[in-house]
N, C-alpha and C positions, 0 to 999 in steps of 0.2 A: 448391486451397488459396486458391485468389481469396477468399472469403467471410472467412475463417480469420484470426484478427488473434494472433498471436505477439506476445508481450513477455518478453525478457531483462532479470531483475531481479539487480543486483549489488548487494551490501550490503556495507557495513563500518563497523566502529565507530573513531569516531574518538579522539583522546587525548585529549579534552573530555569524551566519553560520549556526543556527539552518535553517531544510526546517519544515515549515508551512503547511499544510495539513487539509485542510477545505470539510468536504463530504455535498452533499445536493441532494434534490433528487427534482423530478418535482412533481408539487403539483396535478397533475391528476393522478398518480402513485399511488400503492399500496407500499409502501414504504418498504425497507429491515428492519428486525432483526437486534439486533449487531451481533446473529450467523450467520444469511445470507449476514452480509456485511464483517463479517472475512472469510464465503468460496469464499466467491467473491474475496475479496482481494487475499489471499491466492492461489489460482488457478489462477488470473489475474500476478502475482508476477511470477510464476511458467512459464506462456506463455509467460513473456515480456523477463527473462533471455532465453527460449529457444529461440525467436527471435534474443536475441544480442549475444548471441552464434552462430548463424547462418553463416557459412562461415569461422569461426574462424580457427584453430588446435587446435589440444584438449590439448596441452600445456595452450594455451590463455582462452579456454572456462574453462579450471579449475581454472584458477585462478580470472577469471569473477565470479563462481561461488562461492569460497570460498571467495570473497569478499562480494558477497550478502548475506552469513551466517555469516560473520563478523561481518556485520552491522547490522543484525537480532536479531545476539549475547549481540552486544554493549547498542542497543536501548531496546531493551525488558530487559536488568535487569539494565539499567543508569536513576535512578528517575527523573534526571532532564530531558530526555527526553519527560518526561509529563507532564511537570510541565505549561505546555498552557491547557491541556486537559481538557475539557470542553464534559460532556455525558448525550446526554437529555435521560430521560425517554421514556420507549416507551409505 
């Protein structure tokens, strides 16, 4: 399990509408990087759209997909989007 990087995702939505996102990892684990849990996200983000694309027409899976770059868009340059973040040291 040495090689193997686990991450526990906990979500909620808050009374704002903001979704909450809390990572943690198991404590036998050799724990990820912030670069190893951005390619993990990053390529996990990437499987979960080709999954719900899955069976679509590609009418539907493109608009699936420029809704995930929407929201990519929106959050990565809206400061309040971080405004919970909280980033331990590694």
């Amino acid at each position: 399990m040495k090689d193997k990087k686990r991450i526990i995702i906990e979500a909620e939505v808050k009374e704002d509408g903001r979704l909450h996102l809390n990572f943690n990892t198991f404590k036998e684990d050799n724990h990820p990087t912030r670069y190893e849990l951005l390619s993990i996200m990053v390529h996990g983000l990437v499987m979960s759209t080709k999954i719900a694309c899955e069976g679509l027409d590609y009418e539907t899976q493109g608009k699936l997909i420029k809704d995930v770059f929407d929201i990519l868009k929106k959050d990565l340059f809206d400061y309040d989007s971080f405004i919970d973040l909280k980033i331990k040291t590694e």
